[in-house]
Each structure stands twice: as C-alpha cells, then as structure tokens.
ROMARVO-988972 format. One record per atom (N, C-alpha, C, CB): residue in one letter; x, y, z. Coordinates in steps of 0.1 Angstrom, whole numbers, padded with zeros to 4 digits, always signed. Atoms other than C-alpha are relative to their C-alpha. Glycine has a CB too. Example, Ala and Ser with C-alpha at 12.3 -4.5 7.8 and 13.67 -1.06 7.14 Angstrom:
REM residues 2
A+0009-0012+0000/A+0123-0045+0078/A+0009+0012+0000/A-0010+0000+0012/S-0009-0011+0000/S+0137-0011+0071/S-0008+0011+0008/S+0004+0005-0014/
REM end
This chain:
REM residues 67
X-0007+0012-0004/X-0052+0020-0132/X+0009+0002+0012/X+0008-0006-0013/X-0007+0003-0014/X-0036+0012-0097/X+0010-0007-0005/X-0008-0008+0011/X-0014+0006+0002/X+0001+0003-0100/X+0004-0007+0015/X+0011+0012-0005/X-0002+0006-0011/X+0008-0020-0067/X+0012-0011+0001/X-0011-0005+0004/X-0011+0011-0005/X+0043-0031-0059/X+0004-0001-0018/X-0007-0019+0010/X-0005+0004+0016/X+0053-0027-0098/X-0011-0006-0009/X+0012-0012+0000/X+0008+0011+0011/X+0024-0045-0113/X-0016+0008-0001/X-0001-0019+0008/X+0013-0005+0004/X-0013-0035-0127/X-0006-0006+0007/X-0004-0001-0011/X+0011+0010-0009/X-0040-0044-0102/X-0014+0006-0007/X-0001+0003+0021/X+0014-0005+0004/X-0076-0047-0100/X-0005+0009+0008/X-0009-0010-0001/X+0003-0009-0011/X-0079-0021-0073/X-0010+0007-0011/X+0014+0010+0009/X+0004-0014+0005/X-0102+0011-0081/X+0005+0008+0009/X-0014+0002-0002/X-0010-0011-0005/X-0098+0042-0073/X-0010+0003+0011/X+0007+0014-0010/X+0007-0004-0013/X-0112+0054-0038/X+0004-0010+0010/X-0015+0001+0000/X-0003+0009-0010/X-0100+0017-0021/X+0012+0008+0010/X+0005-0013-0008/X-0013-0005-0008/X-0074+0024+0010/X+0008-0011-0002/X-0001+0003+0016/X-0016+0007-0002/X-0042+0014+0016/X-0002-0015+0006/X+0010+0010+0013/X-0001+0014-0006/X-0055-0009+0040/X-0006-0008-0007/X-0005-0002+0013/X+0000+0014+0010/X-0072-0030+0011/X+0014-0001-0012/X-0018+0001-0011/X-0012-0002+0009/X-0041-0025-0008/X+0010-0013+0004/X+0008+0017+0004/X-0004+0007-0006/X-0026-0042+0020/X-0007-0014+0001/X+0001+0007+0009/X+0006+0012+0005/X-0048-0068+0018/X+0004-0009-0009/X-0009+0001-0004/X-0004+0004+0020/X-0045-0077-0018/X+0016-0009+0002/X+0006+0022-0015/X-0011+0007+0000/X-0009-0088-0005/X+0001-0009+0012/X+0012+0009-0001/X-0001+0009-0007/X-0015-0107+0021/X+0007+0005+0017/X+0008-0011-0011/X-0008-0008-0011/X-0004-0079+0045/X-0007+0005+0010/X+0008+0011-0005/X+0007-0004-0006/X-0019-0073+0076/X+0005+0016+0005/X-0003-0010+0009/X-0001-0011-0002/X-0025-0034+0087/X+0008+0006+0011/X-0010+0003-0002/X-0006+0001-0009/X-0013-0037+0120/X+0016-0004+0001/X-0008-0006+0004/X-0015+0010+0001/X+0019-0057+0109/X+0008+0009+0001/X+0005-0009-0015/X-0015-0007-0005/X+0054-0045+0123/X+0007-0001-0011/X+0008-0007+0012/X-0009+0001+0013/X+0081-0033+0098/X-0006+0003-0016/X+0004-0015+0001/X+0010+0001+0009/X+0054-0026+0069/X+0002+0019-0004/X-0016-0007+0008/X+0005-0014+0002/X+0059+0011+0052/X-0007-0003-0013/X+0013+0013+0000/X+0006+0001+0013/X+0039+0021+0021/X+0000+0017-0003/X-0016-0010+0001/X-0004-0013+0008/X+0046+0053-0001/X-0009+0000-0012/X+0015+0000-0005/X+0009+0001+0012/X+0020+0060-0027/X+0006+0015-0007/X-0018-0002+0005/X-0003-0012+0008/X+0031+0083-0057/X+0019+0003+0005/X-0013+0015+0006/X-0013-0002-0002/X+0070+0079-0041/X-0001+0011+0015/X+0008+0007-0016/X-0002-0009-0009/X+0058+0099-0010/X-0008-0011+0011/X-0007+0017-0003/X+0003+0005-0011/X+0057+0082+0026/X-0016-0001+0001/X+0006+0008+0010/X+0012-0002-0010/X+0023+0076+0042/X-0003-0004+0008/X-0008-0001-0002/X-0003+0001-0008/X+0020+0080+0074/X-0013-0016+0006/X+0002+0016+0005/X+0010+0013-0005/X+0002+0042+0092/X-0011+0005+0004/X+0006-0009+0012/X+0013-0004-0010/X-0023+0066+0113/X-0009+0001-0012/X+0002+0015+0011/X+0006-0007+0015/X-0036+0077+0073/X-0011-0015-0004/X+0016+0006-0016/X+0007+0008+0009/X-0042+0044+0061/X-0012-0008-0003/X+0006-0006-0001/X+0011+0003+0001/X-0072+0032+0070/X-0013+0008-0013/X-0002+0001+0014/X+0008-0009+0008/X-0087+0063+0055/X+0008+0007-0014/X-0005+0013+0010/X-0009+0001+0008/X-0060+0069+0026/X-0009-0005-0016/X+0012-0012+0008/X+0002+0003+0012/X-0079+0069-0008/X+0005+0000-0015/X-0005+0005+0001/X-0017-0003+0012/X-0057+0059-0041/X-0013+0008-0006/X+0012-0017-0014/X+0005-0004+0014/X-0065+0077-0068/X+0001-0008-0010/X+0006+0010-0004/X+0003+0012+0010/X-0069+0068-0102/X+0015-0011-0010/X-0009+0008-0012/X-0012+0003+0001/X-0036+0064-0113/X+0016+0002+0012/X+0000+0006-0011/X-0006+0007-0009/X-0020+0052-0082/X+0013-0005+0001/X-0006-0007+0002/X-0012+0010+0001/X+0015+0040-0081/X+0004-0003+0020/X+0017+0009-0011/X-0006-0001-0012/X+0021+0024-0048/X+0006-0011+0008/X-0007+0006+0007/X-0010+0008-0005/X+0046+0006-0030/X-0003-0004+0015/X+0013+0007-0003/X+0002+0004-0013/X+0045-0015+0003/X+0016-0007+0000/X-0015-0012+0003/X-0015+0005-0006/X+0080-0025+0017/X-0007-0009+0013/X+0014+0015+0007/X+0001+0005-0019/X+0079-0052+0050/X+0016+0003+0003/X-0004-0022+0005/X-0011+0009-0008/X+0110-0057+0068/X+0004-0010+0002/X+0000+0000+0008/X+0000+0010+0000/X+0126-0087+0067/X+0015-0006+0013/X-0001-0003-0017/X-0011+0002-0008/X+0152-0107+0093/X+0006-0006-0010/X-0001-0006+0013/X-0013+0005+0013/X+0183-0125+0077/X+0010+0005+0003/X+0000+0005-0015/X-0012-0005-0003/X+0218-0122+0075/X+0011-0005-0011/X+0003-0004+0015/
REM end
C-alpha cells in the first residue's frame, strides 16, 4: 500500500513520482513542488524514473504565496 500525502492510494508499486504527481493534480515541471518519499528528499532530476515501492509513504509539498 502507497501512502500519498497522509492517505491510502490506489497507486502500485513501480509507478513514479511523476504519476504520484498526477494523482494530485500536480504538474512535474511545476515551480515550488518538493516531494520526499520514506521522509528522504528526492531530488526533481529522479522523478520521472523514481519507482515507489510497496509500502511507500510519500509526501509532495507546493509552495504557496500569502501573507
């Protein structure tokens, strides 16, 4: 089971980051966008090719403006 952003998805395991990114509506390219799988950085150049595993926990942060 894939953990994404706190919650159980229907990912499997071998999908990347960048369908991960998907799934939220997040494009791969998008500015401000990190993602850490397992609590460890991954670097943007990875993600295309970035396979979760099976038990996956992983987190996408954007950036947001505001004040």
């Amino acid at each position: 089971m894939i953990v994404l952003n706190g919650k159980r998805s229907d990912m499997t395991p071998g999908e990347t980051i960048v369908a991960a990114l998907a799934r939220l509506g997040l494009d791969a390219d998008a500015r401000g966008v990190a993602v850490a799988v397992d609590d460890e950085v991954v670097p943007r150049d990875v993600w295309a090719s970035y396979a979760l595993g099976e038990d996956a926990r992983v987190e996408v942060l954007s950036a947001m403006q505001g004040g």
